[in-house]
N, C-alpha and C positions, 0 to 999 in steps of 0.2 A: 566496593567497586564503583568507579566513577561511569554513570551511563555513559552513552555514546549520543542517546537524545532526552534532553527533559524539558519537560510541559509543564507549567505552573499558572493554573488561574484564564489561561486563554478563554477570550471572548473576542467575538465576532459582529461586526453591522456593518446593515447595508443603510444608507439613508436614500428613500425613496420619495415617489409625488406623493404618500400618502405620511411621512414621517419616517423615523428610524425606528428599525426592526432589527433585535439582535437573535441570532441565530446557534451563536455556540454563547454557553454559559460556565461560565469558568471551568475548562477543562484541563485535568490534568494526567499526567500519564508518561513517564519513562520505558527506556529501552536500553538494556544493558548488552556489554561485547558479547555475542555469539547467542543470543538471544531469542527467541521467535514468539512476539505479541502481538496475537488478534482484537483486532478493535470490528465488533459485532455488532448488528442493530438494523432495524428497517430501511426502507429506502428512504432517503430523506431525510435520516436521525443525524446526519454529521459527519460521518465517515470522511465521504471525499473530500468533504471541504476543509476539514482539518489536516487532509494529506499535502493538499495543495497550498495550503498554509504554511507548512514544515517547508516545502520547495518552494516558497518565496513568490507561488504564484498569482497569490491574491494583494500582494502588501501594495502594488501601484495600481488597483481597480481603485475607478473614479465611483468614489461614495464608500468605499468599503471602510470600516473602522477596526482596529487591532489591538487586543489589548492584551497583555497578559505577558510570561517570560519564556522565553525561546532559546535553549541553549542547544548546541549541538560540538563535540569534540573540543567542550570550554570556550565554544566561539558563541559570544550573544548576537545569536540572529537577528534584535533589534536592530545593533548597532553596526553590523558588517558593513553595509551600501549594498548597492544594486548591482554593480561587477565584482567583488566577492562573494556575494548569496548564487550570480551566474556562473562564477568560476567553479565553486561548489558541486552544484546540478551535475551530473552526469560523469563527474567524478569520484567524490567523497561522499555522494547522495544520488541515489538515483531511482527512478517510481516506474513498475509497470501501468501502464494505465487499462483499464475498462475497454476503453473503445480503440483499439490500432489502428481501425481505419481513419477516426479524425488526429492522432497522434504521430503517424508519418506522412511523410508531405506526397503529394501522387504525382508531380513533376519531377523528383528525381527519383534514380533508379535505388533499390535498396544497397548496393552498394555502396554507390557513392553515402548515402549516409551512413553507412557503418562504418566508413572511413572518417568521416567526421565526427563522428562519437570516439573511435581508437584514440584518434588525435587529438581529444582531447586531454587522455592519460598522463602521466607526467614522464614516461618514455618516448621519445619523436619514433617515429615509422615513415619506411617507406611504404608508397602504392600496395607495392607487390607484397610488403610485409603484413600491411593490415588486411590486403583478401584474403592471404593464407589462416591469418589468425579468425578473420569472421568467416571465414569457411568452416572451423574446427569449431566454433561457436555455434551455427548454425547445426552443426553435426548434432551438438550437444542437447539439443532440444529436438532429437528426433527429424530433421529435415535431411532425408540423403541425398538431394542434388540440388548442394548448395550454389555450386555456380550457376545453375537455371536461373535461383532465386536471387542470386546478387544483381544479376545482368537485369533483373526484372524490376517495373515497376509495382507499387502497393496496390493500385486498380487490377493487374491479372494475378493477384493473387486470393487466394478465399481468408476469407476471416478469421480460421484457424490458424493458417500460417502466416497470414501479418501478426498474429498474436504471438507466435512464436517467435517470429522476426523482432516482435520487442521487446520478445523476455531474453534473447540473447541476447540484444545490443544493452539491455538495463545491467545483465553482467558482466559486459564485457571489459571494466576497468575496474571490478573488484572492490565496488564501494565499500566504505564503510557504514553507512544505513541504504537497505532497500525499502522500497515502500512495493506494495505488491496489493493493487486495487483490482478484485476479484482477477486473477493472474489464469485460471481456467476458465472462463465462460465461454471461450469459442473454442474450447478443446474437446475432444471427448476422452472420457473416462482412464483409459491406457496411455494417452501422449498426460494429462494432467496430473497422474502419478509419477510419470516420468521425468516432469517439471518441477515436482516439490518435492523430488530428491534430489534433483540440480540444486534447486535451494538449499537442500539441510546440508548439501555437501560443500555450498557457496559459504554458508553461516559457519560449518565445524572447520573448515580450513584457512577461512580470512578471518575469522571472528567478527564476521559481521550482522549488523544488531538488524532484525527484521521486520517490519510491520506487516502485519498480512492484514486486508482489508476483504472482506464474504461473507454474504451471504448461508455459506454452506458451514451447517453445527459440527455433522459428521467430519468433517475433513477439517475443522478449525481441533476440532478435540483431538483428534489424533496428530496435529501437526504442529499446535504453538504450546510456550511452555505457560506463556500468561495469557488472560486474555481480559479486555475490558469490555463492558458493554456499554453503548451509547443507546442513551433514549431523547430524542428532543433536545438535540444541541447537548444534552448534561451525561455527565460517565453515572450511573447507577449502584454498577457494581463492580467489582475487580479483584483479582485475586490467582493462584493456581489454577492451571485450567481443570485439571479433577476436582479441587475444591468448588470452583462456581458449576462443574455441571453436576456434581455427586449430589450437592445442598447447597440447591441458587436461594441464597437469603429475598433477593427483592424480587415483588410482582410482576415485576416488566419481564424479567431473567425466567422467570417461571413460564410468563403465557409467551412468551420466543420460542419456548426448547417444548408447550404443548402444540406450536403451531406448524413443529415437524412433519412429514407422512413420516407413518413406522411402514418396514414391511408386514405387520400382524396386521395391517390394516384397523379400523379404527375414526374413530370420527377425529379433524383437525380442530383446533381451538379456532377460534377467531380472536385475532389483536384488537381492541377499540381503538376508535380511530384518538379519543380523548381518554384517560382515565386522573381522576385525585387520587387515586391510590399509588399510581405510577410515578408521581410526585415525591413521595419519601426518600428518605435520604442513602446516600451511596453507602452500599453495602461492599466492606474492605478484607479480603481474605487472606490478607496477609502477601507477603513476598513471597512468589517461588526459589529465590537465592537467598 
């Protein structure tokens, strides 16, 4: 099965007033059609900036350095340019982000940019056509009075449902890769269930390949079919997602999943902030397909 996204070798630098500092260390990591792969790890270990690498949105920072192979739908990311990797975005790729509030603009109204995300699609719409369509979008994520919230700007709305606001518009043209950077943090419990079965229902019907980015072990176990772990810029360990949580081979994979709360209650581990143990090499559990 030919992925939909593959990673080979990526490495990351910033060159700074004090020298160059790289950040990600040759990472690597595929995503197949209909897929759902959690990329796991501390705050700080690489996650997002690897997401935002994938969307093209690190390659023109001043000082940043790139290295590594980027393919995506047989297209090398390297070598597209900068209006094919934008034409991409929000079509054929598209990423919930972490924070909605710096992610939608608070001088227009949500509307209007749901309309400019439709029309990005490769079907034209009119006005009236794409309200009606992010009206049924916004239905879809639990909002029932979507025209309150189209007419509205993202400052009167609360941080739940700008979050919602951008998990509808990230589906609304049926990518072919979502990226999905903690896609619940401003949900509670019931709307964030209700959201990552929009997902598995986005992924079984388009075939499309999914990144989920969290914090959260419990919901990543039950929700992705693979899953990677980043420690410090480097993937660790990878494999089935019951395989790495049943018998997580590396140390890092271990003191993660002791730094859980159980409900039996229980003491929590503590993560070091440094360890040499944590150094060993990437434990590989094989492909889930």
């Amino acid at each position: 099965m030919t992925p939909v996204l593959a990673i080979e070798n990526l490495h990351l630098g910033f060159k700074g007033y004090t020298g160059y500092t790289e950040v990600l260390h040759g990472i690597s990591l595929s995503i197949n059609p209909a897929e759902r792969v959690a990329l796991v790890g501390e705050s700080g270990s690489g996650k997002s900036v690897t997401a935002r690498i994938i969307l093209g949105l690190l390659q023109e920072v001043r000082g940043a350095t790139i290295r590594g192979e980027l393919r995506f739908l047989q297209h090398d990311l390297n070598s597209i340019g900068t209006k094919h990797w934008r034409d991409l975005r929000g079509t054929r790729m598209s990423m919930i982000f972490q924070d909605p509030t710096s992610a939608l603009n608070p001088v227009f109204t949500v509307g209007v940019q749901f309309i400019e995300v439709l029309r990005r699609g490769s079907a034209p719409l009119s006005e009236a056509a794409a309200l009606s369509r992010a009206s049924a979008l916004l239905q879809s994520v639990s909002i029932n009075d979507p025209e309150r919230v189209l007419q509205a700007y993202p400052f009167q709305l609360s941080g739940g449902m700008n979050q919602r606001v951008m998990i509808a518009m990230a589906l609304a043209n049926n990518p072919a890769l979502l990226i999905a950077d903690e896609p619940g943090t401003a949900l509670d419990v019931t709307v964030q269930a209700q959201t990552l079965d929009l997902m598995n229902q986005l992924v079984a019907s388009h075939n499309t390949a999914m990144l989920f980015i969290s914090h959260n072990l419990g919901v990543v176990r039950e929700f992705a079919d693979r899953i990677y772990v980043i420690y410090r810029g480097r993937i660790v360990e990878q494999g089935p997602t019951a395989a790495v949580f049943n018998d997580p081979g590396h140390p890092y994979t271990r003191a993660l999943m002791a730094a859980v709360p159980r409900i039996t209650g229980g003491g929590i581990a503590d993560i070091p902030d440094t360890s040499d143990e944590f150094l060993q090499p990437c434990v590989n559990h094989g492909s889930a397909l």
